[in-house]
Every structure is written in C-alpha cells, then in structure tokens.
C-alpha positions, 0 to 999 in steps of 0.5 A: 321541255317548257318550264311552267310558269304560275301567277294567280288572281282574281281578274275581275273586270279583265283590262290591259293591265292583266292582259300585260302582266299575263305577258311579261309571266309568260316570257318565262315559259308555259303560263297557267293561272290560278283564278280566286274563287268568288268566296275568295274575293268576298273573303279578302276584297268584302264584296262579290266579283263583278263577274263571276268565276265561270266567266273569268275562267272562260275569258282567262283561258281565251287569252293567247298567253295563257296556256291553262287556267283554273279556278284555286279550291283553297281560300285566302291569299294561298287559294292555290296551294293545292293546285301550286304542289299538284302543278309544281311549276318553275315559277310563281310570278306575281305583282307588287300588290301580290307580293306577301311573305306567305308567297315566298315561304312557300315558294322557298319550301317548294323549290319554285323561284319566286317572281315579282314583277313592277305592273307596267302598262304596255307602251303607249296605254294607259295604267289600268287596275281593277280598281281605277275601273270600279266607280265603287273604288271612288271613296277614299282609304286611310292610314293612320301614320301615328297615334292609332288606338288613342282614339278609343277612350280606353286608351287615351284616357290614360294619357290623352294625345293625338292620332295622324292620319292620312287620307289616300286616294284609291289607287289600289284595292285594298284586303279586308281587315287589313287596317287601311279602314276598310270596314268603315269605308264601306259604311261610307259607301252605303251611306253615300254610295261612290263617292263623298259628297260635298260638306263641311268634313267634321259634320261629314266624318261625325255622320259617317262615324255615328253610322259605322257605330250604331246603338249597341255596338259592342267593339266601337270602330275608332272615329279617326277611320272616319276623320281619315277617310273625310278629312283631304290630306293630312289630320292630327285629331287630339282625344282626351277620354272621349270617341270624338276628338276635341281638336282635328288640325289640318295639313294640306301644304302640297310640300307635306304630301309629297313628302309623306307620299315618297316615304310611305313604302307598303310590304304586302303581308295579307289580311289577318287571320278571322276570329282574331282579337288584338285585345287579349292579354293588352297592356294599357297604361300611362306610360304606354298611352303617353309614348304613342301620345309622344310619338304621334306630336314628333310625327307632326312635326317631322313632316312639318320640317320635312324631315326623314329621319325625324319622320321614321324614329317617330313612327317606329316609336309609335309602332314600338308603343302600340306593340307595348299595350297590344302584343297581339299586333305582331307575329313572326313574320312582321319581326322576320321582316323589319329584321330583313329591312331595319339598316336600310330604313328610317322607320317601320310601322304596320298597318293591320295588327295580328300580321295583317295589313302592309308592314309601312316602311319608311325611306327616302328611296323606294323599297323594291317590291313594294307598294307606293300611295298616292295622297288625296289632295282637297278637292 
C-alpha cells in the first residue's frame, strides 16, 4: 500500500516552484495537498489571494503528481490539522519558509515523519516564488538587528540610544504580524503603490511614517519601520525621547552587507497570535533602556569590524534586553528553540515578539532549514 504523503499551502500565482516541489513531495508517495483558504491567506499574507480557492483547488488537482487536494477548513499556520488527523499520512513535507515548531509538534503527536525540503528550481529554470511574480512584492522589508523599542519615546527616554536596521529585499512573502514591519510596508504601498519612488530617503521615510500614523492613533508604529523599509542597506538611527531620530547614519559598504546577509538565519515560528499585547505587564527603565542602547552601539560596530562573534553577543544582549522590559516577547517554544541551537550559534534574536515572527540566528554557517535574506543594496 501507498504511504500518504501531505504538504500544504497556498499556491496562489501557481509557478514551476510549486510544481517542483509538488514533485520531489511525491518521490515519497501518494501527494495530497491541503490548500489555505482565502480567509486564511488574508489572515497570514494581509491581502486577498490572486486567484481564488476554487481555482486553486481545480489547478492543484490537475497536476499529475497530485493524487488529491482539498481546501483546509481551519484557520492559521495549522489550517489543515483537521483534515491532517482525518488523512493520517506518513509524511508531511514542507519548505524551509513552511517550517515552524507548531509543524513539527504536531507531526511528533501523530507519528507522521516530518519533512523539510531546500526549494530548488528544477535544472536548467529559473527559481521562482509567488512573491518574485507579485509586482506588489517590489516594496522592501525590514528587520531591525538591534535596538528595537528605543524608537518609542516611552522607551528611550529612559536612556536615549540607537536602533540598527536592515533593509531587505522581497525575496520571500512575509506573515502578517511577524515583526518584519509588515503593517508599514503596507501603508507604503498604498501610499506609493509597488515600488518606492525616488527621493531623498529622510524626507521619504518622514512622509511614509507620518502616513502609517495618522492624527489619533493610539499605538504609534515606531519610525525605524519606516527609516528600515526606505533607507538601502544598513541605518543606525539614534533617539532621545522623541518618535524621529535625531541622527540616522548609513552603512552601504558592500563588504558589510554581505557579512550581515551571511550571518542572518531566519527559523519560521509563524505569526503571533490576535489580540495579543506585548505591553502588559512591561518593565521599562534605565537600566533596561540603556543595555539595548548598549547592545545596538556593539551591534554597529561588529559589522563594522566584521566580526562574528562580536556581531551575535551584541544581538542576543539586545534581545536579552528587550525581553527584560517586555516578558510578553517570548513563549515556550522561542526558549525550546534557542535551547536546541545555543552551542552552535553566535547569537539569537526574534524578530516578532509573543512567539511570533523568525527566531534570527546568528552564525557563520548556514543553519539547515532555515531562511536566508538578501539585503537591498542603493539603487
């Protein structure tokens, strides 16, 4: 009998990447694919699929690897539990940008041996991903590497200090809340449309955070989303009690982006939860303010030195920090994580706060299963 094999996604825009990875899946055995529904790729992606679910589902069974497909009727990174416990394949196989935790616990629960595959293009193609074919997908992320909550004055002027960011091109689609600024990014395309026009980025990044931040809004959304998503490469933008920095410098040295880009490994752990508040029950003061304002400087400096080491100690203090004043940052499953990598790694940080987001690892290998950056270079 034919072991069951069970990958899920959306499949929106279907390309030769899904078609290859549908392929190596089924060297497995019999390939069913869950499909997420499009409440569920609004819910995680913050937008309404290209092509709806009905479409995708008649497309998806068409393919010749494909032995069934169906539409998951749960919501979330685990839309298809339901129909997973129902199917109880032998295998649930997916990608490294489909690889969280969540996955793999359920998959140890079940007995299912749990798969993750390097997306490869088949030889002689092009790589291809939803987002490269998404004009929309033209408008940059950003991550800050350390220093983040000192661009809130309720923070910094505790201790004034900096935050580092890096700007990232859009290789891969990422989830809603997940701490990669996505909410900003896109006020960005609504206030530009696909792509960031050309200007000085200070003036760009002020109109862009004033937007994200219209009269009234309660929770101000910090200007280093907007500084990291304009500014090419890497900014250290300094605050001192106010929402705009009073300095932003630049580091566009090609050297440095490599070496920030090599280190940077990205473990999916998914978006974090709704109605979550990383405010409660926070301990902000000096002494915290001024260990992240100290963590961000060393940051600086070790990829101005280009050193490794120096790099990740200065990030997991950061993160150390920012978990000091805000508890609600981490959850089991992060502590489980850095347990599982903490003698291999220079540094840990996450990228979302509540468990949401990437746990970012730093090293100068890359860590298997996990996602890889690209930095945007100045135009």
């Amino acid at each position: 009998m034919a072991k069951k094999v069970l990958v899920s996604g959306c499949f929106d825009l279907l390309h030769s990447g899904h078609i290859a990875f549908f392929q190596e899946a089924a060297r497995f055995g019999e390939l069913h694919v869950a499909l997420g529904s499009d409440r569920t790729i609004h819910e995680l992606k913050g937008r309404v699929p290209v092509t709806n679910e009905r479409e995708r589902l008649f497309m998806v069974r068409s393919i010749a690897t494909v032995k069934d497909a169906f539409v998951s009727t749960g919501s979330g990174m685990l839309d298809f539990e339901v129909e997973m416990r129902g199917l109880r394949p032998d295998y649930l196989v997916v990608n490294e940008e489909g690889n969280t935790p969540e996955k793999e616990r359920l998959c140890r629960e079940l007995g299912v041996e749990y798969v993750v595959l390097r997306r490869e293009p088949e030889a002689g193609m092009e790589a291809r991903s939803t987002t490269a074919l998404r004009k929309i997908e033209e408008m940059p992320y950003r991550i800050d590497l350390c220093g983040g909550w000192l661009d809130q004055p309720f923070v910094s002027r505790h201790s004034g200090g900096a935050v580092v960011t890096l700007s990232l091109e859009p290789t891969i689609e990422f989830n809603e809340r997940s701490g990669m600024a996505s909410s900003t990014r896109r006020a960005a395309i609504d206030l530009w449309g696909p792509r960031l026009p050309a200007g000085d980025p200070e003036r760009l990044a002020k109109l862009l955070f004033a937007w994200d931040n219209p009269p009234g809004t309660e929770e101000v959304s910090g200007s280093q989303d907007a500084i990291g998503i304009v500014f090419a490469g890497l900014a250290r933008s300094t605050y001192r009690g106010r929402y705009w920095p009073e300095t932003i410098e630049r580091n566009l040295d090609e050297g440095a982006l490599r070496f920030v880009e090599g280190a940077l490994n990205f473990v999916p752990l998914g978006p974090r939860r709704a109605n979550f508040r990383v405010l409660d029950d926070t301990r902000i003061d000096a002494n915290g303010a001024g260990r992240l304002a100290g963590a961000a400087d060393r940051c600086w400096e070790a990829i101005r030195d280009r050193d490794i080491g120096s790099f990740g100690r200065a990030i997991r203090d950061g993160f150390e920090a920012q978990v000091a004043m805000f508890p609600h940052m981490v959850n089991a499953t992060i502590f489980e994580l850095i347990e599982r990598h903490r003698e291999s790694v220079a540094g840990w940080k996450v990228s979302g706060a509540g468990g949401g987001g990437y746990l970012v690892l730093v090293t100068e290998e890359p860590v298997a299963k996990a996602v890889r950056v690209t930095a945007r270079r100045a135009a």
